[in-house]
N, C-alpha and C positions, 0 to 999 in steps of 0.2 A: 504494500500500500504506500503509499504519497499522503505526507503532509504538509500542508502549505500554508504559511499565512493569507488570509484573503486580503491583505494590505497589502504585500508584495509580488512581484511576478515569479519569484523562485520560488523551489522546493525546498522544505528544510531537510527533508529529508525523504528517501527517495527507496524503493526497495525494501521497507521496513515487512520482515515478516515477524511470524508466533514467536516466541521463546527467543527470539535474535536482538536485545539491545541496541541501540543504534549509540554513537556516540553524541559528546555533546555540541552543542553548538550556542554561538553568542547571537545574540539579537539584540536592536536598539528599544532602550526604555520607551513605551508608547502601550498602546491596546490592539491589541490583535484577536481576530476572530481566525480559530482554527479550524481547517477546512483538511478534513478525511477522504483521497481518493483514492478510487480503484487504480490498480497499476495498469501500465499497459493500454488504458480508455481513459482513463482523465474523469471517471464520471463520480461525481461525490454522493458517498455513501453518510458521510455526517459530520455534522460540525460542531466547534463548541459555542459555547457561551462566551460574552468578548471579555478579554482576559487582559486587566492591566498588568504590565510588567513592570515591574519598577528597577533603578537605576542597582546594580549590584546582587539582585535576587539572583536566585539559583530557584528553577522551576522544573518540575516533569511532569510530560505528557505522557499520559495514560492510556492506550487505548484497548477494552476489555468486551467480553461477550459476543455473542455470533452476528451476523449478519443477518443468516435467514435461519433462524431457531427453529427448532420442528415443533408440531402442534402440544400445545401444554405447555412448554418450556418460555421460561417471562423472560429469559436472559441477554433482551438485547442488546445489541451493538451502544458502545457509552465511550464518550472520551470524560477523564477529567485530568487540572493539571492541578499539581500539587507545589 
């Protein structure tokens, strides 16, 4: 999957799969809404809540539960950053 700020034209991060960490990266202090895509198609699957960064913080992106859960299962697709 592709994460991308919707404030800028890059990806923060590119290729992110399950269980594979990505490394860190620096971004400028502002508000950013995180934007979740598919790889491969560009097509967003979800986004977050706009998230202030502030000058010095240390933040992680979370992103947890299935896509397309089978019937019964609540466990969907969620970013949060901490």
């Amino acid at each position: 999957m592709v994460v991308k700020a919707q404030e800028t034209s890059e990806a923060l991060f590119d290729g992110a799969t399950f269980k594979n960490p990505t490394g860190f990266k620096e971004v400028d202090a502002k508000a950013y809404r995180y934007n979740i895509l598919k790889a491969g198609t560009g097509d967003e699957i979800l986004s977050s809540q706009r998230i202030d960064v502030r000058a010095g913080g240390i933040y992680t992106i979370v992103i947890s539960g299935l896509e397309n859960p089978p019937a019964g299962n609540k466990n969907t697709l969620r970013v949060d950053v901490l």
